[in-house]
N, CA, C and O atoms as CSV, one atom per row, in Angstrom:
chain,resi,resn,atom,element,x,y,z
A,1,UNK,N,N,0.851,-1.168,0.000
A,1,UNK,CA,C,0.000,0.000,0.000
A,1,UNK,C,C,0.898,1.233,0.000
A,1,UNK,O,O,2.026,1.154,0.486
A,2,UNK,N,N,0.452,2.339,-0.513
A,2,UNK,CA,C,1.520,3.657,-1.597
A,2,UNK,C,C,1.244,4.135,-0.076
A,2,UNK,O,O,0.285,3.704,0.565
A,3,UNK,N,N,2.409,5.299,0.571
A,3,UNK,CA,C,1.953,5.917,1.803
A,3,UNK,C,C,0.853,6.789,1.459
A,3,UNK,O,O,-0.112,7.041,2.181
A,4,UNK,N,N,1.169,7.400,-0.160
A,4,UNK,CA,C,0.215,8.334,-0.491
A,4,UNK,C,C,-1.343,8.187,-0.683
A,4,UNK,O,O,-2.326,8.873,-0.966
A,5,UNK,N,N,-0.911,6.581,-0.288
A,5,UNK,CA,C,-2.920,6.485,-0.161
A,5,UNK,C,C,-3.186,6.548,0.818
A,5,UNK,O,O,-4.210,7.149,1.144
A,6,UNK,N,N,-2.308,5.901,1.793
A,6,UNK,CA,C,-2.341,6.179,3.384
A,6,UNK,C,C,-2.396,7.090,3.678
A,6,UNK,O,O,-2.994,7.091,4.754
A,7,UNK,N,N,-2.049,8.316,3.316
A,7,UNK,CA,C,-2.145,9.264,4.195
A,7,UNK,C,C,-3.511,10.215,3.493
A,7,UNK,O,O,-3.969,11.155,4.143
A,8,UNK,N,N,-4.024,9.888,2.256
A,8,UNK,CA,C,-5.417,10.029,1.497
A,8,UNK,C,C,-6.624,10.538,2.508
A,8,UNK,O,O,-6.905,9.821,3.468
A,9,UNK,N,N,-7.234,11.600,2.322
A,9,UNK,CA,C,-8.223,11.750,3.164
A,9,UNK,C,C,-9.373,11.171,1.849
A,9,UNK,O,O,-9.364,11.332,0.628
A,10,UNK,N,N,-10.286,10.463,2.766
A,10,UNK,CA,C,-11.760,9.532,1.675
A,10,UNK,C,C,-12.996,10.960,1.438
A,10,UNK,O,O,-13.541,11.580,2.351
A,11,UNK,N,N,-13.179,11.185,-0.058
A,11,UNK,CA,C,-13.836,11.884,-0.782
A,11,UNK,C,C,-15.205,11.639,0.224
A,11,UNK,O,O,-15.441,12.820,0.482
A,12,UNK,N,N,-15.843,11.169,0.669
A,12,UNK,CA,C,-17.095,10.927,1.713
A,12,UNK,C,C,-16.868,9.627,2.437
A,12,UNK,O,O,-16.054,8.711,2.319
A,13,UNK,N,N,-18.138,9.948,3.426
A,13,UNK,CA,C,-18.483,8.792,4.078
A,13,UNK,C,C,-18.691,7.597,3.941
A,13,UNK,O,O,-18.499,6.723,4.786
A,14,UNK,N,N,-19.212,7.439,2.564
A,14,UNK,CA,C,-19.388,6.259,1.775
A,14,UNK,C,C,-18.367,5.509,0.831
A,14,UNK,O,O,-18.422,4.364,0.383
A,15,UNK,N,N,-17.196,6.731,0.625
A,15,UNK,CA,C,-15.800,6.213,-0.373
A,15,UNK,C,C,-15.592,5.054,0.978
A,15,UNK,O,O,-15.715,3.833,1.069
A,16,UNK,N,N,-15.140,6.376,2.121
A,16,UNK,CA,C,-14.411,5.342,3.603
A,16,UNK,C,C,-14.805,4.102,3.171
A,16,UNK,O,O,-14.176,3.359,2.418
A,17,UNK,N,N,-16.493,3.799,3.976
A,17,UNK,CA,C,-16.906,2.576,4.100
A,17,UNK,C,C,-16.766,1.777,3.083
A,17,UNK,O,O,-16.433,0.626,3.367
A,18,UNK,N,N,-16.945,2.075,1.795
A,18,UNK,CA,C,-16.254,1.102,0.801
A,18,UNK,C,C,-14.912,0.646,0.690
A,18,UNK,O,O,-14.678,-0.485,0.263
A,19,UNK,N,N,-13.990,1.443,1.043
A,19,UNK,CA,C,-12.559,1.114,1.224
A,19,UNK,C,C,-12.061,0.377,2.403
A,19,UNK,O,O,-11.170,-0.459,2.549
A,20,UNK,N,N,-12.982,0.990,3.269
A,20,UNK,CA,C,-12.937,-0.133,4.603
A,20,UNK,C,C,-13.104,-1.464,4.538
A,20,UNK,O,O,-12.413,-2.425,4.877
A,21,UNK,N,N,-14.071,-1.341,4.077
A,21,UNK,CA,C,-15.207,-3.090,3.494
A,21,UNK,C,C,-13.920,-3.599,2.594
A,21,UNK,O,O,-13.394,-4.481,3.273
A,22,UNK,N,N,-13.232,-3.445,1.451
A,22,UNK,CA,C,-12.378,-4.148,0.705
A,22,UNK,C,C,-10.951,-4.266,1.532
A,22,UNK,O,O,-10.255,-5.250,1.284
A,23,UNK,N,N,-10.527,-3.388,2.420
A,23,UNK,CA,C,-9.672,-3.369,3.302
A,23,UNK,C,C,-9.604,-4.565,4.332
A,23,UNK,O,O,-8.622,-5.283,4.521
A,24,UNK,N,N,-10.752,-4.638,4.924
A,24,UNK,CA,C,-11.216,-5.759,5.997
A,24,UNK,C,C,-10.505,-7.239,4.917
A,24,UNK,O,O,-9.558,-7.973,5.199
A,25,UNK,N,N,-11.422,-7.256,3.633
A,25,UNK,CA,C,-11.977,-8.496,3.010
A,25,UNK,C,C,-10.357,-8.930,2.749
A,25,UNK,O,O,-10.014,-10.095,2.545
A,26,UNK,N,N,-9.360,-7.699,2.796
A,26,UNK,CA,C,-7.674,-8.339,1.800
A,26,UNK,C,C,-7.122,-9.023,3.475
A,26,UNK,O,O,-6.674,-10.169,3.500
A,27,UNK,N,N,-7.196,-8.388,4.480
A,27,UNK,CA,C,-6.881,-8.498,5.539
A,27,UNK,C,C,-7.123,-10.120,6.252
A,27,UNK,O,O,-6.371,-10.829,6.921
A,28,UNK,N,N,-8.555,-10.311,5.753
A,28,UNK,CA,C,-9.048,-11.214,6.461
A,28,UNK,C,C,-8.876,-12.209,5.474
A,28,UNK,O,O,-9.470,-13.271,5.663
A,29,UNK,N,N,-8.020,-12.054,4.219
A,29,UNK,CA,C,-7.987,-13.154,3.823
A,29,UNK,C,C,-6.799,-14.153,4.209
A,29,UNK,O,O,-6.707,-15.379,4.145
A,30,UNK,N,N,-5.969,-13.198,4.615
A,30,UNK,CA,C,-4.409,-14.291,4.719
A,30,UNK,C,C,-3.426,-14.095,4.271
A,30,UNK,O,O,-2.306,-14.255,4.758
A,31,UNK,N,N,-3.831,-13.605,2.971
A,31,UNK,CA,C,-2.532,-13.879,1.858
A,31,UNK,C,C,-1.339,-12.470,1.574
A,31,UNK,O,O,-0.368,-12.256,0.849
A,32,UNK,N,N,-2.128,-11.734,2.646
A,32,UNK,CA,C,-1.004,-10.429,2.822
A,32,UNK,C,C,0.018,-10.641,3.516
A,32,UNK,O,O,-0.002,-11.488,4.408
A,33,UNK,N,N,1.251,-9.813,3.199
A,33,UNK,CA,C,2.815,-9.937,4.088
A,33,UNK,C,C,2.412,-8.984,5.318
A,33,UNK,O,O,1.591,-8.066,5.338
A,34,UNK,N,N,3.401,-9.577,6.535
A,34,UNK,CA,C,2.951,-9.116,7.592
A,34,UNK,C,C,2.934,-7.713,7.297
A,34,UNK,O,O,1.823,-7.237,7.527
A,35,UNK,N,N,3.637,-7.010,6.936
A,35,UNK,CA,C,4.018,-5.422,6.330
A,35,UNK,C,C,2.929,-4.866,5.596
A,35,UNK,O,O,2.923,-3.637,5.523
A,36,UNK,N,N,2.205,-5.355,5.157
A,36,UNK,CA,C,1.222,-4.735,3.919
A,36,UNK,C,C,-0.041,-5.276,4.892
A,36,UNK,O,O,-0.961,-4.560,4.497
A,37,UNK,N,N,-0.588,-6.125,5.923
A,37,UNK,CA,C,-1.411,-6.302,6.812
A,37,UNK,C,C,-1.007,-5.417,7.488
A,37,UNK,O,O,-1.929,-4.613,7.353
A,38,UNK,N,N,0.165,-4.642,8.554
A,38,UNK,CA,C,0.004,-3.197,9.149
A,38,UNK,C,C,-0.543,-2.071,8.769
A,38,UNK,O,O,-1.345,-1.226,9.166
A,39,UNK,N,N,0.401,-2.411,7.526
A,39,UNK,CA,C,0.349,-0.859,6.694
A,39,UNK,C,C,-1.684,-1.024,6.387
A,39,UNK,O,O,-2.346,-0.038,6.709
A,40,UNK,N,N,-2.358,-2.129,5.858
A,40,UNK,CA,C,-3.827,-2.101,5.881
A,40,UNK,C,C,-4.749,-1.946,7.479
A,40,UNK,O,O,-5.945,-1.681,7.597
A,41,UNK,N,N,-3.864,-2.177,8.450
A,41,UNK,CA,C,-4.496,-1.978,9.946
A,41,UNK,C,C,-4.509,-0.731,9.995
A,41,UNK,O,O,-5.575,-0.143,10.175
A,42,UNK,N,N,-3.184,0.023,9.826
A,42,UNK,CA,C,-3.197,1.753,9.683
A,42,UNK,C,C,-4.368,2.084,9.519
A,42,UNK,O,O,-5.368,2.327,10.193
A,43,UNK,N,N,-3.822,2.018,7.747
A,43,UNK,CA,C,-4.690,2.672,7.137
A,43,UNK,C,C,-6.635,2.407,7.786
A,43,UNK,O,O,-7.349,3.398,7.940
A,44,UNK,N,N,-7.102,1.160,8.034
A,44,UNK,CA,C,-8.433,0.929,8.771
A,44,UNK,C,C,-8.292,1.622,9.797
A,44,UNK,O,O,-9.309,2.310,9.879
A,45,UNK,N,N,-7.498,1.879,10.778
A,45,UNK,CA,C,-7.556,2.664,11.959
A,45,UNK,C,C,-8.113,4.137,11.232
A,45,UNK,O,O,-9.283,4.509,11.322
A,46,UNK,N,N,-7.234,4.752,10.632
A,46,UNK,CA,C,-7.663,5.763,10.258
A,46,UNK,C,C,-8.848,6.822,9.198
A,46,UNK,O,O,-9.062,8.021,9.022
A,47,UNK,N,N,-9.547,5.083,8.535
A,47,UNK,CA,C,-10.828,5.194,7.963
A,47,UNK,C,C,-11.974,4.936,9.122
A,47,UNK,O,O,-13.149,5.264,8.953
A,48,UNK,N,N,-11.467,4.287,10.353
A,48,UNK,CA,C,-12.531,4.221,11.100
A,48,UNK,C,C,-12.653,5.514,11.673
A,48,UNK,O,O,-13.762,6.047,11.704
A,49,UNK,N,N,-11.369,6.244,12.260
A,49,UNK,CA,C,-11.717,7.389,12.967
A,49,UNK,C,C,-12.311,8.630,11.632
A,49,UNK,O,O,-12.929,9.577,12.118
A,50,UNK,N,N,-12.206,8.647,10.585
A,50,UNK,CA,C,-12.573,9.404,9.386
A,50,UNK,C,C,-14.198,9.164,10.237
A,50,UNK,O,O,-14.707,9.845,11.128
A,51,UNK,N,N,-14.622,8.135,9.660
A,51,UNK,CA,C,-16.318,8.113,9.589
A,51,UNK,C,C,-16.893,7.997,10.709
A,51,UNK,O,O,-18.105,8.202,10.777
A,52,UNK,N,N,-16.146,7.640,11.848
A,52,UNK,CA,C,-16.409,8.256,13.531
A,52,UNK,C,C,-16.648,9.748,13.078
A,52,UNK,O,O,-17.726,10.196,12.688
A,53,UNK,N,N,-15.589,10.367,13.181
A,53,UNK,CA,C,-15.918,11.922,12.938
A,53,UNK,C,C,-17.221,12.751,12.366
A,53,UNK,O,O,-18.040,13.591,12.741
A,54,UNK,N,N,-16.836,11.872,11.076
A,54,UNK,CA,C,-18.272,12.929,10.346
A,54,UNK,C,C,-19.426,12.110,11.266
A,54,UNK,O,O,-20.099,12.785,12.045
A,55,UNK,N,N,-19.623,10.856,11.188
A,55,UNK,CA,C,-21.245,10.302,12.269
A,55,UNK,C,C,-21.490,11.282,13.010
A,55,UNK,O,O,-22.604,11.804,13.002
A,56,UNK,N,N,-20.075,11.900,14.117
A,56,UNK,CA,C,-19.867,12.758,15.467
A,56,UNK,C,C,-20.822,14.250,15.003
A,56,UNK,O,O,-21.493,15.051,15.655
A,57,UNK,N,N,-20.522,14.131,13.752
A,57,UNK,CA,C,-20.609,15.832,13.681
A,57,UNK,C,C,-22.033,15.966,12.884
A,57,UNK,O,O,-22.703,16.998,12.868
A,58,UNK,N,N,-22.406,14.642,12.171
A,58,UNK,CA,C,-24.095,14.944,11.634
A,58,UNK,C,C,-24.790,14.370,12.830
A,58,UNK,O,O,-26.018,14.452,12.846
A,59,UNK,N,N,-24.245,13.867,13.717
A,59,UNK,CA,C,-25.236,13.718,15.198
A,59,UNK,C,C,-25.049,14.899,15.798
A,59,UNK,O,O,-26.016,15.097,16.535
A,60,UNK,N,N,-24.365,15.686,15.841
A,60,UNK,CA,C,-24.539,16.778,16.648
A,60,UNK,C,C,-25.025,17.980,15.755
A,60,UNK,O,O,-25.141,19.031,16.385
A,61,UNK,N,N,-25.299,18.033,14.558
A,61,UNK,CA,C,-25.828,18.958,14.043
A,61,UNK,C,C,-27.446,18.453,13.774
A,61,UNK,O,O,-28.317,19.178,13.294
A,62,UNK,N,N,-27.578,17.419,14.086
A,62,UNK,CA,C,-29.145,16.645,14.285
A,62,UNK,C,C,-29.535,17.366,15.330
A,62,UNK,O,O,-30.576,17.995,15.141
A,63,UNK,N,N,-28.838,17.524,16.785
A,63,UNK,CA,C,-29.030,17.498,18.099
A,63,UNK,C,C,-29.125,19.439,18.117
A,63,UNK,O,O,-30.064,20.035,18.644
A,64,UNK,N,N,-28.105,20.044,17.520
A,64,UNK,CA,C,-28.291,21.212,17.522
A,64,UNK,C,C,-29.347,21.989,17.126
A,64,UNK,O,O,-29.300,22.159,15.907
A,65,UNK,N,N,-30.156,22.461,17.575
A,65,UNK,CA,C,-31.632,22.923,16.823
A,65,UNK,C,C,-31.572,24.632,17.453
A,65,UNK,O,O,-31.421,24.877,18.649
A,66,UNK,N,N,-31.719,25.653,16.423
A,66,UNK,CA,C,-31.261,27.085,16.797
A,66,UNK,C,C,-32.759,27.768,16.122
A,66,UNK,O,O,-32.796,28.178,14.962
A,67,UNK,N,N,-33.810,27.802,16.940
A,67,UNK,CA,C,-35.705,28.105,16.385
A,67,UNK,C,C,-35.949,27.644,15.712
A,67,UNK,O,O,-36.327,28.264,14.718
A,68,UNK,N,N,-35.936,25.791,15.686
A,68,UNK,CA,C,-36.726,25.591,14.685
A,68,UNK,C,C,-35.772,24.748,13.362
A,68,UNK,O,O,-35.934,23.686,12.761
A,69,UNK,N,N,-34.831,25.746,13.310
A,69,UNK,CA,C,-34.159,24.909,12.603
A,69,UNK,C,C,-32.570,24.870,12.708
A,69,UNK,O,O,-31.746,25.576,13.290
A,70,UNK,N,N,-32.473,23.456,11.691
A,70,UNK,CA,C,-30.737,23.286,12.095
A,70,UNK,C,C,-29.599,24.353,11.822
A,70,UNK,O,O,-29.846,25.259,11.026
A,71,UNK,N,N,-28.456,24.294,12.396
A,71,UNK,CA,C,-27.482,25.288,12.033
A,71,UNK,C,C,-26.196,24.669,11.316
A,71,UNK,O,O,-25.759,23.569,11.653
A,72,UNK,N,N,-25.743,25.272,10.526
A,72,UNK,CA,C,-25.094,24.428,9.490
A,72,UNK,C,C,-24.084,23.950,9.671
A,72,UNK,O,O,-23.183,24.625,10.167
A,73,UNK,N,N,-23.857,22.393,9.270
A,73,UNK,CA,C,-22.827,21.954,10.202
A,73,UNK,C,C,-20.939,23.040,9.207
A,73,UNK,O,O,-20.674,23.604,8.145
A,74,UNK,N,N,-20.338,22.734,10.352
A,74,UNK,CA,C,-18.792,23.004,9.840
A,74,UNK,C,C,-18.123,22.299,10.264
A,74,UNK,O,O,-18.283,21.785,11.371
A,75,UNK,N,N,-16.879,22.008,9.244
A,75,UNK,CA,C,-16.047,21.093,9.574
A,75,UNK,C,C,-15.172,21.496,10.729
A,75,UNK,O,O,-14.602,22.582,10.615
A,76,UNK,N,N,-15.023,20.966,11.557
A,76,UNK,CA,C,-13.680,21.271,12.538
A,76,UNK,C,C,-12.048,20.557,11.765
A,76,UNK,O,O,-10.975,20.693,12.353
């Protein structure tokens, strides 16, 4: 795996989870070198905390209600 994908921020929530999902499936198959199974743990560590985040931040812009209606989320 290129670092430069590793260090890749995922175009949405849904790129992540797709990259996650094929990430898991190479992982869990076996046939990776111990080196390229880290370098894919990384990288999953850091697609999980990706789509932690945004969940974090459209639950709290659910939760935020300013008369009525929502206030727009921003990225931190």
């Amino acid at each position: 795996m290129p670092k430069s994908q590793a260090a890749a921020e995922p175009a949405s929530y849904e790129a992540a989870l797709e990259e996650l999902d094929q990430l898991i499936g190479r992982i869990e198959s076996g046939q990776l070198p111990l080196e390229q199974m880290l370098a894919g743990y990384e990288r999953g560590a850091q697609l999980l905390a990706f789509c932690r985040s945004r969940l974090s931040a459209v639950e709290h812009q659910i939760q935020v209600l300013d008369e009525g209606t929502l206030k727009p989320w921003v990225q931190e």
